[in-house]
C-alpha positions in Angstrom: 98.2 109.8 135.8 98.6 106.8 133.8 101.9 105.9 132.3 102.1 103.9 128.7 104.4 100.9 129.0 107.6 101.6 127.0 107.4 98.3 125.5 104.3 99.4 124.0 105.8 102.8 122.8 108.8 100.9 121.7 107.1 98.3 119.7 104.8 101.1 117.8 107.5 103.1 116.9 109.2 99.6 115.3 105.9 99.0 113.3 105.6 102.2 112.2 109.2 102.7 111.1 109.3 99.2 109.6 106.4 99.2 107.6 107.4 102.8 106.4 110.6 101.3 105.3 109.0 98.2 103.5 106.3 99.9 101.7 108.5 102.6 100.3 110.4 100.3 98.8 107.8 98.3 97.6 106.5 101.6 95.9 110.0 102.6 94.6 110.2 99.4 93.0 107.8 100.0 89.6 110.3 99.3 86.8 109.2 97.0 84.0 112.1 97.6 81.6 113.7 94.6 83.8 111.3 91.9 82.5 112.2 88.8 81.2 110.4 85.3 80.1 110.5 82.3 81.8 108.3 78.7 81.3 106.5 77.3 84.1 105.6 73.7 84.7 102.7 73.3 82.4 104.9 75.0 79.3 103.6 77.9 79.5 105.3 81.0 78.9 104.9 83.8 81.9 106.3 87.1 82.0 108.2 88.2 85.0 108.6 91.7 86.5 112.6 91.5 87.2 113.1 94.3 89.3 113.1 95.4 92.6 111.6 92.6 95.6 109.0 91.8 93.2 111.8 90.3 91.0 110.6 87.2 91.0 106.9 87.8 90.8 104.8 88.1 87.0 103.5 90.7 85.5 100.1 89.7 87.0 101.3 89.4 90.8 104.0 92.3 90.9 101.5 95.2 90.8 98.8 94.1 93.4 101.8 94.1 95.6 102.9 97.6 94.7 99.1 98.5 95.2 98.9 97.1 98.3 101.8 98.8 99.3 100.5 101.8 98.3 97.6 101.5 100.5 99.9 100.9 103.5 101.8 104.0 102.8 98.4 106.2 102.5 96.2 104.7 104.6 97.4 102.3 107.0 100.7 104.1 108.5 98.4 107.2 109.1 96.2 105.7 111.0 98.8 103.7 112.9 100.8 107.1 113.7 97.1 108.6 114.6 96.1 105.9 117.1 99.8 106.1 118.7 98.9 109.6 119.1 95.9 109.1 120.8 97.4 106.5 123.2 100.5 108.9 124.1 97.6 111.6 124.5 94.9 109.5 126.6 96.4 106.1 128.1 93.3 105.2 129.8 91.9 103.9 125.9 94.6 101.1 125.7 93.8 97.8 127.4 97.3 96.9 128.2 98.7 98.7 130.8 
C-alpha cells in the first residue's frame, strides 16, 4: 500500500482552505452604495466600486472579479476537494510520490 506524501496532503488542504477564504470574500463583497467618481489620466470621469477588495476597481472591472469568484466557489473548489478525494482514496493516480 502506497502512502500520499504529507506535503502533498498538506499543501491541498492550504489551497483548498485558502481559495475558500478568498473567494468568499470576494463574493461577500457586492456593495455599490460605496461608489464614488474619480478622473483618470485622459480626463475622463470613471466610476469606482468602493467597497470591499474591489475598492479600487470600476464599475466595469469589480464584477468580473466577483463572477470569477463565483465560479471558484461553485466549480473550481469542488472539483479541487473531489480530486483530493480521489488521491486520499487511490494514491497510485498521482505522479508524485
Amino acid at each position: 500500500m502506497h502512502k500520499i506524501n504529507k506535503g502533498i496532503t498538506l499543501l491541498n488542504t492550504f489551497v483548498i482552505i485558502s481559495s475558500l477564504i478568498v473567494t468568499i470574500c470576494g463574493v461577500c463583497s457586492f456593495h455599490n452604495e460605496h461608489s464614488y467618481e474619480i478622473m483618470n489620466q485622459y480626463g475622463q470621469c470613471i466610476r469606482i466600486w468602493g467597497a470591499e477588495i474591489y475598492a479600487h476597481d470600476s464599475y466595469f472591472k469589480a464584477p468580473i472579479f466577483i463572477g470569477s469568484d463565483f465560479t471558484v466557489l461553485v466549480v473550481v473548489i469542488p472539483l479541487l476537494i473531489i480530486s483530493f478525494r480521489r488521491l486520499i482514496i487511490n494514491p497510485l493516480l498521482t505522479i508524485l510520490q
